[in-house]
C-alpha positions in Angstrom: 161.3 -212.5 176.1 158.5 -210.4 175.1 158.3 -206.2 175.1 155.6 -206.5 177.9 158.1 -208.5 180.3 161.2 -206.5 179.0 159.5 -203.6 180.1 159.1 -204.8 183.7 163.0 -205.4 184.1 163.6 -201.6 185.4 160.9 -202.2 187.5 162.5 -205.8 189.0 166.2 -203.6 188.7 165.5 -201.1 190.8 163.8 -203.3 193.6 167.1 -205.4 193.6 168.9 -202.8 193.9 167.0 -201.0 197.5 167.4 -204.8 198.4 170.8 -205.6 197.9 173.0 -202.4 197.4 172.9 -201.1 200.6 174.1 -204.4 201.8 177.1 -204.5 199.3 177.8 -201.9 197.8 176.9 -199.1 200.4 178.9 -196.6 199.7 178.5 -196.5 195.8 174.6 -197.2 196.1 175.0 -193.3 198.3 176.6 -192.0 195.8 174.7 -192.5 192.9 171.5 -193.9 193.7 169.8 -191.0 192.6 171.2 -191.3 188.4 169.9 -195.1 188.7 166.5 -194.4 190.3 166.0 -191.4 187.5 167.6 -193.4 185.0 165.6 -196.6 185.0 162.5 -194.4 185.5 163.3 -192.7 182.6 163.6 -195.3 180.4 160.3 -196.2 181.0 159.2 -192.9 180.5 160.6 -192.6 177.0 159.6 -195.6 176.0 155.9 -195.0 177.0 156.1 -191.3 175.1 157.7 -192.1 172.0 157.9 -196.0 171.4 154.1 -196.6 172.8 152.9 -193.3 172.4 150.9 -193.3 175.3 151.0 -190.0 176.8 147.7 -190.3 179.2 149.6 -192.8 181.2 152.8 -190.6 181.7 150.8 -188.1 182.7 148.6 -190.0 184.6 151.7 -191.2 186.3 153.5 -187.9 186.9 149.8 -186.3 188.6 149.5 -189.2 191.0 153.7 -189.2 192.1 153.6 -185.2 192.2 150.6 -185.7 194.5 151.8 -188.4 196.8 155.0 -186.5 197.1 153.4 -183.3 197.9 151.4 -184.7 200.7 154.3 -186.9 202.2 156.8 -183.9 201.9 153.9 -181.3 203.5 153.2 -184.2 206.7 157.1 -184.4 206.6 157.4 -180.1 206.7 154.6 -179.5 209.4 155.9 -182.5 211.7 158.9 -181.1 211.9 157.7 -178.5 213.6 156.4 -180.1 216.4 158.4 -181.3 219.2 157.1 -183.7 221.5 159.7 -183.8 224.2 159.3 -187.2 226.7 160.4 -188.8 229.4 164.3 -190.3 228.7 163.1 -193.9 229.7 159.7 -195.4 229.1 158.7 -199.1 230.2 157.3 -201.7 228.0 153.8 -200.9 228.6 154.2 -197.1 228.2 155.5 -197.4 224.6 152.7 -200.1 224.0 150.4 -197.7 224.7 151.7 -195.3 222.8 151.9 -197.7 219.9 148.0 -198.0 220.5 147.4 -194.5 220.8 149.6 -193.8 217.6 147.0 -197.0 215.5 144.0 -195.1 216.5 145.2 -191.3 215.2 146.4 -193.4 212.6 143.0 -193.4 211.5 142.6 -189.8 212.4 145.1 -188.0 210.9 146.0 -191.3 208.0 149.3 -193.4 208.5 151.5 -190.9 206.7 150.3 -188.1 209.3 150.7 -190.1 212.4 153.5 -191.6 211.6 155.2 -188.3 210.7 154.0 -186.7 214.1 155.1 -189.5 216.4 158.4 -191.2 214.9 161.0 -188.2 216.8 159.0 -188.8 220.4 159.2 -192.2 219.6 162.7 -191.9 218.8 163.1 -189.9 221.7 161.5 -191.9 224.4 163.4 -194.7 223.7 166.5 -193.1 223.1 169.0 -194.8 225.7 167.9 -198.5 224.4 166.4 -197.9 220.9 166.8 -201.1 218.6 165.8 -201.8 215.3 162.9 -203.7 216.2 161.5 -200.0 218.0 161.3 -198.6 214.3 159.8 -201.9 212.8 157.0 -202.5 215.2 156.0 -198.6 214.6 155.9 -199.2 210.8 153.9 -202.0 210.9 151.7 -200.7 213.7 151.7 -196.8 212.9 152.5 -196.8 209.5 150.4 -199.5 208.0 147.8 -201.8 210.4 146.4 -199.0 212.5 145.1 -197.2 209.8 142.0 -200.1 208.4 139.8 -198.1 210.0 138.6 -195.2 208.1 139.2 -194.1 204.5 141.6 -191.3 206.3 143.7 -194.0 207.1 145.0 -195.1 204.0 145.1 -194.1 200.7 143.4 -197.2 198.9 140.3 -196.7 201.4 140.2 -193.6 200.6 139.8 -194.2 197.0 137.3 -196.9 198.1 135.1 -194.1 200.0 135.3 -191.5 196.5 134.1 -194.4 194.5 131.3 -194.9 196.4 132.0 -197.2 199.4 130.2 -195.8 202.8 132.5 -193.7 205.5 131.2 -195.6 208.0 131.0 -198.8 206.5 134.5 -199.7 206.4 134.8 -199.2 210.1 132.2 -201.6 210.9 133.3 -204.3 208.9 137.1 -203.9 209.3 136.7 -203.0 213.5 137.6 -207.3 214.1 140.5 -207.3 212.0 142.3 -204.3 213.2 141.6 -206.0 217.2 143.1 -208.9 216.1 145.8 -207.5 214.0 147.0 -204.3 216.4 146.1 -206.6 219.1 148.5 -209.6 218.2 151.2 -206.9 217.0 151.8 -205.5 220.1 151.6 -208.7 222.4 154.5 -209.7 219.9 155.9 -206.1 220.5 155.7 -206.2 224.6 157.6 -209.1 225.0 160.3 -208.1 222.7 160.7 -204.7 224.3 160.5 -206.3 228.1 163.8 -208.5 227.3 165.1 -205.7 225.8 164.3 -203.6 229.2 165.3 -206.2 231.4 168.4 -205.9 230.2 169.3 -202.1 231.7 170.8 -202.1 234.6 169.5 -200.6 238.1 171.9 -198.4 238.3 171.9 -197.0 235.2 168.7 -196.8 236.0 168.3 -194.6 239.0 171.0 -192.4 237.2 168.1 -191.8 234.2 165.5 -188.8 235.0 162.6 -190.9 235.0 159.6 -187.9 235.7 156.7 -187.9 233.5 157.9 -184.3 231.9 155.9 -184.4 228.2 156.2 -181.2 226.6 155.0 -180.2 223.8 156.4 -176.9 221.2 154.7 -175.9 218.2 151.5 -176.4 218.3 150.5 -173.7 216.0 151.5 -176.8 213.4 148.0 -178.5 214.5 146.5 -175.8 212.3 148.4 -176.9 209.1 147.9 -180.4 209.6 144.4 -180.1 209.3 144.4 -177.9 206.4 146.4 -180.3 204.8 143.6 -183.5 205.8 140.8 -181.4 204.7 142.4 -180.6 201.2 143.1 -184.2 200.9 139.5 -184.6 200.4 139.5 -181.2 197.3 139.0 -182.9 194.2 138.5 -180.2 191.7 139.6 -178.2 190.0 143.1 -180.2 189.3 146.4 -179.1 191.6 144.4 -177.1 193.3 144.6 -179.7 196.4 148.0 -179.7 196.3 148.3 -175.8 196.0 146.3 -175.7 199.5 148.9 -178.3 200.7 152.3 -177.0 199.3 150.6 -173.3 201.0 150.3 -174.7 204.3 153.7 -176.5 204.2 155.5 -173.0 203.6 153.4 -171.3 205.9 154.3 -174.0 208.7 157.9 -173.8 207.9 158.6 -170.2 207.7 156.3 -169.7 211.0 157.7 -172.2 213.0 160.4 -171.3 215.9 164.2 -172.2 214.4 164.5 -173.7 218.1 162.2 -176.4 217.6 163.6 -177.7 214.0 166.6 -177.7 216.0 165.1 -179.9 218.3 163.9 -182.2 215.9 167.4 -181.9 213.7 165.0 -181.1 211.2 166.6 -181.2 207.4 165.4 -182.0 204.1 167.4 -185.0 203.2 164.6 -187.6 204.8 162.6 -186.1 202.3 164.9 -185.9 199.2 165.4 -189.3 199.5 162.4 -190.5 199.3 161.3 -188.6 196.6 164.0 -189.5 194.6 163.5 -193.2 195.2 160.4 -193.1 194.7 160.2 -191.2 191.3 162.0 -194.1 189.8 159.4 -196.6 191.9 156.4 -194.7 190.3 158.1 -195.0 186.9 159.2 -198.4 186.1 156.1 -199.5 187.8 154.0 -198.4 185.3 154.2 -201.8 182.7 153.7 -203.9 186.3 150.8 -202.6 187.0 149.5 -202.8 183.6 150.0 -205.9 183.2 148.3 -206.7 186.9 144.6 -205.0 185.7 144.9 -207.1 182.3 145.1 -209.9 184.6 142.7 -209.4 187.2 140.6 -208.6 184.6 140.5 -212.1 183.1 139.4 -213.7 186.1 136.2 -215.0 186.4 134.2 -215.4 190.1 137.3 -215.0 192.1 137.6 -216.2 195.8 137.6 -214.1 199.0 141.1 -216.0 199.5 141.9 -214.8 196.2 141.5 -211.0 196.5 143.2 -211.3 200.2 146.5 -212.9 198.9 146.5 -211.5 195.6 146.2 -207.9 196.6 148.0 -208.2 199.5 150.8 -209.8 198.4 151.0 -207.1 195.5 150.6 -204.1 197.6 153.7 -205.6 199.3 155.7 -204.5 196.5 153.8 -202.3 194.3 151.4 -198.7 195.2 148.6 -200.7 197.0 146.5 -197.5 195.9 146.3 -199.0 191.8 146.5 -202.4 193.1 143.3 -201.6 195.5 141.4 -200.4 192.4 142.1 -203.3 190.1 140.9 -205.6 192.1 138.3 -203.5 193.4 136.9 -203.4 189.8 137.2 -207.0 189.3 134.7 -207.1 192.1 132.2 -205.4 191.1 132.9 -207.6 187.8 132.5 -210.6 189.8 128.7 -209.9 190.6 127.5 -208.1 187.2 127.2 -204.9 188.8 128.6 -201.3 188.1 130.1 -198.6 189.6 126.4 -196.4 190.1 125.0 -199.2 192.2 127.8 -199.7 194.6 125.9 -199.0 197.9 123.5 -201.4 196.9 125.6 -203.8 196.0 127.4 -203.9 199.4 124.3 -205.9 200.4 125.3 -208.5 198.7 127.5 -211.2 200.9 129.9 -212.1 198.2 130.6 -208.4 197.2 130.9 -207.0 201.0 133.2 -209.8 201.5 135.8 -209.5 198.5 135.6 -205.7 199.7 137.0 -206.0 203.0 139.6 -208.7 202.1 140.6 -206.6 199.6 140.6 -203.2 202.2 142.6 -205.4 204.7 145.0 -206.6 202.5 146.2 -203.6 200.7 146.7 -201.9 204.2 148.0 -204.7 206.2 150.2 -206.0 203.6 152.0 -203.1 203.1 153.9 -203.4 205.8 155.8 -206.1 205.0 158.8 -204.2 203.0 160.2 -200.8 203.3 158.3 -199.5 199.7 154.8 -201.4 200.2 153.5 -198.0 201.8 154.9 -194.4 201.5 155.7 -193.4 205.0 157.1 -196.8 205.5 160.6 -195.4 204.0 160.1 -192.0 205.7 160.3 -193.4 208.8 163.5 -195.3 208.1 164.9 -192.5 206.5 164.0 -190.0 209.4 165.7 -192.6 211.9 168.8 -193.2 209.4 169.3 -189.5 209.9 168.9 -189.9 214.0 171.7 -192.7 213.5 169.6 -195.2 214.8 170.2 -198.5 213.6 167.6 -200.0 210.8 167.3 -203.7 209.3 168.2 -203.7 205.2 165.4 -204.2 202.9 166.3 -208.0 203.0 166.7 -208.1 206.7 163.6 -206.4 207.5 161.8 -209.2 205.5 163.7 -212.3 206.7 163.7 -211.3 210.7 160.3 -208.8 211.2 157.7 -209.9 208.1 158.4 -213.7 207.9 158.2 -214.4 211.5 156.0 -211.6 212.7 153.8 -209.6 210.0 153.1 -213.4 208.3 151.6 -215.3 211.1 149.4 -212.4 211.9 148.1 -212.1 208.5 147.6 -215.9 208.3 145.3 -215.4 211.8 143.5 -212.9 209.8 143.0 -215.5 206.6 142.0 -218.2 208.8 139.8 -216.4 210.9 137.9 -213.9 209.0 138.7 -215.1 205.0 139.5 -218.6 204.4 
């Protein structure tokens, strides 16, 4: 086996192990899941720093994880101190439309804000027959689809819009598939939930306080989320972005009333989790993602079918930020052009195209497992800590993304890419 696929084993290790120790080994993988997520990472590290010598990429590495964390953990902070308080029942169609609603802020406030905002009212709302299909229908919907809109939405479109691609350009070409692809979500989503309300009694019915009583506490929060959305968009000098954002996290936590953390049994351990997972994730994916850009790179005149599977299928498992931008450059590749001339290039048919499939794909496809988009495990970790029940890794896979997220993304081939 060579050095380059050796290096990929922590990688392969440590996705096994998200998979399949929970299922088996639960109380062990709690235990010590942090040592083997920091472990494997650092052998990568060490081996990059003093085998490779290859500093740039550690570094490289460590700026784009300290970033990601900062902003998930600062939308994590400043959500927890709102509290949306609902109604104790809502019908299928009321959490349908709030699914909606929740896909177009999505695009607002970026996946990772609205989701953040809206998981404890969703929670909430359909507290008294919540099932793990409620928190897999809002990642895919919330946490991943909705947001194709804008380059707020995600992050790979917003590295698309700083390396040149339009604001308003994505909207327009990406506007059909999010119809289709919100649109066949929730049809999938109403009927699910409607059995699932059918089944409550009437008289445990008329026993629930039904009112329309929304309330909403800590609004002063609204401030701190935008200042986090607008520093998204600092650039230099370096950090200080995530100075502004780490500053309005603290402000929103020590300013917020202790009352409504307590309504939202707000802790840290959502957050801790994540970060510790993911620090290992970021890690022992540096030699996969390597190797992906040497590959892409030796393509020649891909397919629109090509960068739709290929990236999407990739972001499904890896950051679909990096994967965005490899085969973003291999499109530009594609048609002789160069980074300077990318507005005029989007006039050509063949370029536009391999854009948008690629757009589409590295959002839509990353919800198909728990680590193909950040606030995909936040939101599982936020409703672990509610004690609601979640599907494993493999279970989430086998009964949501085969049967649901993979004939919808098959519509979208056939209709838009094939």
């Amino acid at each position: 086996m060579t050095t380059e696929l050796l290096l990929v084993v922590p990688f392969v290790t440590l996705l096994l192990l998200i998979a399949l120790a929970p299922l088996f080994i639960p109380k062990w993988w709690l235990d010590h899941y942090p040592k083997v997520s920091i472990g494997l990472g650092a052998i990568v590290i060490i081996y990059f720093l003093f085998v490779l010598r290859q500093p740039e990429i550690v570094y490289h590495t460590v700026h784009e994880y300290f970033s990601f964390i900062v902003l998930i953990g600062a939308l994590f902070v400043v959500s927890g101190g709102i509290s949306i308080v609902t109604k104790d029942l809502t019908t299928p169609m009321e959490n349908v439309l709030f699914l909606l609603g929740g896909a177009i802020l999505a695009n607002l406030i970026g996946t990772t804000g609205a989701s953040m905002v809206l998981i404890r009212p969703w929670i909430r709302m359909n507290k008294l027959r919540i099932a793990p299909y409620h928190i897999v229908f809002f990642i895919f919907i919330i946490s991943n689809v909705g947001g194709v809109l804008t380059p707020i939405g995600d992050p790979p479109l917003f590295l698309g819009f700083l390396k040149g691609i339009p604001f308003f350009w994505i909207i327009a070409q990406t506007f059909p598939m999010w119809c289709v692809g919100v649109g066949f979500l929730l049809t999938v989503f109403y009927f699910t939930d409607r059995k699932n309300y059918s089944g409550i009694s009437h008289s445990v019915r008329e026993k629930i306080d039904t009112s329309d009583h929304w309330n909403v506490e800590g609004l002063t929060n609204l401030l701190f989320l935008v200042m986090i959305l607008a520093a998204v968009f600092i650039t230099t000098p370096v950090f200080l972005r995530e100075v502004v954002i780490i500053t309005a996290a603290t402000a929103s936590y020590f300013t917020t009333k202790k009352k409504v953390h307590q309504l939202n049994h707000f802790t840290f351990h959502p957050i801790q989790e994540v970060a510790i997972l993911f620090a290992g994730i970021f890690a022992t994916m540096i030699p996969a993602l390597q190797m992906l850009e040497r590959s892409a790179h030796s393509l020649n005149a891909p397919t629109t079918s090509f960068f739709y599977w290929n990236t999407g299928i990739l972001s499904s498992f890896l950051d679909n930020a990096p994967t965005y931008l490899s085969f973003f450059s291999v499109a530009i590749g594609s048609v002789k052009g160069t980074a300077d001339t990318i507005p005029v290039m989007l006039l050509n048919d063949t370029f536009s195209g391999s854009i948008v499939a690629i757009s589409v794909a590295a959002v839509f496809f990353g919800a198909n497992t728990y680590i193909g988009n950040g606030p995909n495990f936040m939101v599982k970790s936020i409703a672990d800590h509610y004690h609601i029940p979640t599907p494993s890794f493999l279970r989430y896979i086998t009964h949501y993304t085969l049967p649901v997220m993979v004939p919808m993304l098959l519509i979208i081939w056939i209709l838009f890419f094939a």
